[in-house]
C-alpha positions in Angstrom: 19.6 94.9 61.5 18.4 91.1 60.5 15.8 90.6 57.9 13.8 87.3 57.5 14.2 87.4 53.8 15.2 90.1 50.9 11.5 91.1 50.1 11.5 91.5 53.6 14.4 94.2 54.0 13.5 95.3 50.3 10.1 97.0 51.7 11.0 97.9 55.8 14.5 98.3 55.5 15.0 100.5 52.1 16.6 103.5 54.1 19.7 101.5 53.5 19.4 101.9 50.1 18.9 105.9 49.8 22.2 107.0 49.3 25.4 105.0 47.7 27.7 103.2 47.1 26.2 100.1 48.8 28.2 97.1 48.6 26.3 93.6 48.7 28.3 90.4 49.9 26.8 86.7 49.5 28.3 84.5 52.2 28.1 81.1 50.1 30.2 79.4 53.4 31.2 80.5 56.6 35.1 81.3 55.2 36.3 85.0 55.6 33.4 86.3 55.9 33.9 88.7 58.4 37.5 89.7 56.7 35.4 90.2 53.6 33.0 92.8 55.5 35.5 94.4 57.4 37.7 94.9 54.0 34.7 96.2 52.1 33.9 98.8 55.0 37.6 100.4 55.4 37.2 100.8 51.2 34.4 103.4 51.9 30.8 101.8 51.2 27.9 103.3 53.2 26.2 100.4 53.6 26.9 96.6 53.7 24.0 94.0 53.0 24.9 90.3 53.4 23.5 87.5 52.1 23.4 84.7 53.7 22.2 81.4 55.4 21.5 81.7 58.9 23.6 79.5 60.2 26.5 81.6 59.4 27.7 83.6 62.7 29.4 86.7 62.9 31.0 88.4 65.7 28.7 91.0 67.3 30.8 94.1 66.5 30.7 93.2 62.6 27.0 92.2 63.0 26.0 95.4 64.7 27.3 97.6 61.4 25.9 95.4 58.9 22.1 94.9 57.0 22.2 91.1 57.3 19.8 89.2 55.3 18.9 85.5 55.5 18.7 83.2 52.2 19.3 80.1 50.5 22.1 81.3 48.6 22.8 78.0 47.0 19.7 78.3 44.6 20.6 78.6 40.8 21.5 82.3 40.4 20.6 83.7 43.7 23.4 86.6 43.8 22.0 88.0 40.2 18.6 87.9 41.2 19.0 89.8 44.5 20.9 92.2 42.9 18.3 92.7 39.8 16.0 92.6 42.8 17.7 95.8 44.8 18.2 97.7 41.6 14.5 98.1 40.9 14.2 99.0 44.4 16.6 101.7 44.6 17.3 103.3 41.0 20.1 106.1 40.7 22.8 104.4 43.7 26.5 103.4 42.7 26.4 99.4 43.9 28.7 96.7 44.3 28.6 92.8 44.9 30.6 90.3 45.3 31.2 86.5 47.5 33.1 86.0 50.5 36.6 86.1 50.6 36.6 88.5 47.6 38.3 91.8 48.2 37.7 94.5 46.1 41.3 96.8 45.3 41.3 99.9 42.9 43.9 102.2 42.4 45.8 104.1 45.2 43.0 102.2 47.4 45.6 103.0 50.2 45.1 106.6 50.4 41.9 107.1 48.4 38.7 105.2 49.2 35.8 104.0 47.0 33.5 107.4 47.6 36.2 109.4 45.9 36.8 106.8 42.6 33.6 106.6 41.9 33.0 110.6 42.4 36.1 110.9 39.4 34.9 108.0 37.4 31.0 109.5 37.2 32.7 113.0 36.2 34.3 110.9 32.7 30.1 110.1 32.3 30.9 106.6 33.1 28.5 104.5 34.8 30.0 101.2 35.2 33.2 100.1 35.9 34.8 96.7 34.6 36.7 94.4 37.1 39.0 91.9 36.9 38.9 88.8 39.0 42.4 87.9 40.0 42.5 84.1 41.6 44.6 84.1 44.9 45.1 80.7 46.5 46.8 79.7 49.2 50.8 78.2 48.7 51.0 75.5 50.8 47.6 73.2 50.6 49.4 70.7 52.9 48.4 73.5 55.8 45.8 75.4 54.2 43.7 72.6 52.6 40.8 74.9 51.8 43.3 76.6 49.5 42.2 80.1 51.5 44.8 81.7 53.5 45.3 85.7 54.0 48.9 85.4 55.3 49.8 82.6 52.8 47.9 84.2 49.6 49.5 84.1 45.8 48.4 85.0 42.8 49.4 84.3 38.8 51.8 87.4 38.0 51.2 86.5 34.2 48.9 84.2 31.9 46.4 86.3 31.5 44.9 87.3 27.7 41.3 88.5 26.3 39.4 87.9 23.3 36.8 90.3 21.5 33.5 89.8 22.3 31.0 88.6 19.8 28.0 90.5 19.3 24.8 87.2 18.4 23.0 90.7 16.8 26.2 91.6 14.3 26.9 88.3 12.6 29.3 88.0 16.0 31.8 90.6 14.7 33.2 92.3 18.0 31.2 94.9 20.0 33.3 98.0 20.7 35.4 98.3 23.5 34.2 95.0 24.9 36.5 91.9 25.7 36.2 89.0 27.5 39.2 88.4 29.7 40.8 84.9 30.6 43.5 83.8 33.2 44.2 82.8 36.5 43.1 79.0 38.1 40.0 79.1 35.5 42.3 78.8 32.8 45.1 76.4 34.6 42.7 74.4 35.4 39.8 74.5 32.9 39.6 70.9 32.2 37.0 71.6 35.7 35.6 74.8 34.9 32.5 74.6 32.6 32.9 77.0 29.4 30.6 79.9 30.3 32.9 80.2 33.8 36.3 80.3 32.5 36.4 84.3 32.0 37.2 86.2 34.8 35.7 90.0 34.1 32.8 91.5 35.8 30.8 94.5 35.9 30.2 94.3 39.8 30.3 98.5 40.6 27.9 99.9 38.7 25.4 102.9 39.3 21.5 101.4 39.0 18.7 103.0 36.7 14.8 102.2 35.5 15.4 98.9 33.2 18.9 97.6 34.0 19.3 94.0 34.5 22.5 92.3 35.9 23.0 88.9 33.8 24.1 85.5 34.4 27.4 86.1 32.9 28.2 89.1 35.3 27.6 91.6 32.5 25.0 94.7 32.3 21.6 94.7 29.7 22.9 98.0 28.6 26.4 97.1 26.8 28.1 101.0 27.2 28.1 99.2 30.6 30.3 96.4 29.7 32.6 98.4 28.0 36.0 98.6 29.4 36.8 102.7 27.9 35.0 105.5 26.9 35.6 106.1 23.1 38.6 108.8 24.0 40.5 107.2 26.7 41.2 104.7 29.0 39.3 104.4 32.5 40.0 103.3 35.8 39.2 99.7 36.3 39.6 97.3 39.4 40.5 93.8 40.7 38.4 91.8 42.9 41.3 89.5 44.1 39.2 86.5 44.9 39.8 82.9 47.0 36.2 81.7 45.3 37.7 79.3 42.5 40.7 78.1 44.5 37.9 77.2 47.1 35.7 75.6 44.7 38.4 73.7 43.0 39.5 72.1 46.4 35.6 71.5 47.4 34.5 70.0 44.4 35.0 66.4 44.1 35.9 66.1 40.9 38.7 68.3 41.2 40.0 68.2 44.8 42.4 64.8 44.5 43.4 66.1 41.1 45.3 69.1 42.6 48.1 69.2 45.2 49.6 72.2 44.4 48.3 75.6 42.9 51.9 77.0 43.2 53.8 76.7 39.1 56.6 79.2 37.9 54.6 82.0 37.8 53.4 82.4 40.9 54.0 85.2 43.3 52.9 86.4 46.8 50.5 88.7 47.2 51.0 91.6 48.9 47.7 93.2 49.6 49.0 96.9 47.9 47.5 98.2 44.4 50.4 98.9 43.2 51.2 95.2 42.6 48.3 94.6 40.9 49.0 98.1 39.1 52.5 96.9 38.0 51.0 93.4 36.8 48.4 95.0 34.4 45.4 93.4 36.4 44.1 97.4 37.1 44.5 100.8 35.3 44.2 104.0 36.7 43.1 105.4 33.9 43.7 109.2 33.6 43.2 109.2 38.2 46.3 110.5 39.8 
């Protein structure tokens, strides 16, 4: 189905939100988009709702599964206000969001799918779950100048640290079990990232309720939300590995002639399995086997 705008599929097309976990992709280009889609349904979502302009096309078979919804995503904070818009319109659903050519991995994503993570994460009385967005870029920019290639994709296999995060309302002592986490191409290259970008963790599957607001920074209003345990153990968490900065970074003109190469000696192929990210420390299984 095609909806003229988000009120429009908010108030005829709500069936789509009755029963989760939905996944909502923004389609800020016409790059990967169907990939994204088709990567996003194997992982076990019920439903997938794009957002997107409407010249983006689609082939008919990916179209045909989809909610697709047309929008000006390139307004100032369009993403977080559809989805602060779709969680007052369906409270109590596990949903997810992300760009194109992000792919969301958790652990043993191989042989388990999304339906069953969420069903053991909910049974720890967790709500939320905190993602890490791993950069993947393309190796040779010669050939790929878009920096976006699935066959040719690498990642940073270390350079990756976090910092506590101050709490504005505790004379910016650190909130519990919250961190803000740094790495990747944002912090290679943060001489062309703006401060409040650089970090690369988000709250993006998370199960909606009465008052919840999604913020500009990609964290929850209720902070248990952002936190990245419970108070006895570790959880699982999961990596969104993502082509969005490498994309930016060769788009934007005040970056693109700066950078040739996003290769250095810590680069590695990726190889599309969680157990690489598993064995880099980029996702944690928590107590899941």
């Amino acid at each position: 189905m095609r909806y003229p705008t988000l009120k429009d599929f908010l108030s005829t097309g709500k069936a789509a939100l009755a029963q989760g976990p939905v996944a909502v992709i923004m389609a800020e280009d016409d790059i990967e988009v169907d990939t994204t889609l088709r990567h996003h349904q194997s992982a076990g979502f019920r439903e997938l709702i794009l957002l997107a302009p409407p010249e983006i096309s689609l082939p008919p078979t990916v179209e045909a599964k989809i909610h697709r919804v047309d929008m000006n995503v390139h307004v100032d904070g369009a993403l977080v206000e559809s989805i602060n818009q779709i969680i007052v319109a369906a409270p109590g659903i596990w949903l997810f969001y992300c760009f194109n050519a992000e792919y969301l991995f958790h652990p043993f994503c191989e042989h388990r799918n999304v339906r069953e993570m969420i069903a053991f994460h909910a049974e720890e009385r967790r709500e939320a779950m905190l993602t890490y967005v791993v950069d993947l870029y393309a190796g040779d920019l010669n050939r790929y100048p878009n920096a976006v290639s699935l066959e040719d994709a690498h990642l940073d296999k270390s350079g990756y640290y976090a910092l506590g995060r101050a709490d504005p309302a505790n004379h910016n002592h650190p909130r519990e079990r919250q961190l803000d986490f740094f790495g990747g191409l944002r912090w290679r290259f943060e001489e062309h990232v703006p401060p409040q970008r650089r970090k690369i963790d988000r709250i993006c599957l998370f199960k909606t309720k009465p008052g919840l607001t999604l913020r500009s920074d990609f964290t929850l209003s209720d902070e248990e939300m952002n936190t990245y345990a419970c108070p006895w153990h570790n959880n699982i968490t999961t990596a969104l590995v993502s082509f969005r900065t490498a994309k930016a970074l060769k788009t934007n003109p005040g970056s693109r002639y700066d950078i040739h190469d996003f290769r250095w000696r810590n680069s590695t192929p990726f190889d599309w399995h969680s157990q690489q990210l598993m064995d880099l420390g980029l996702m944690e299984p928590g107590q899941w086997f």
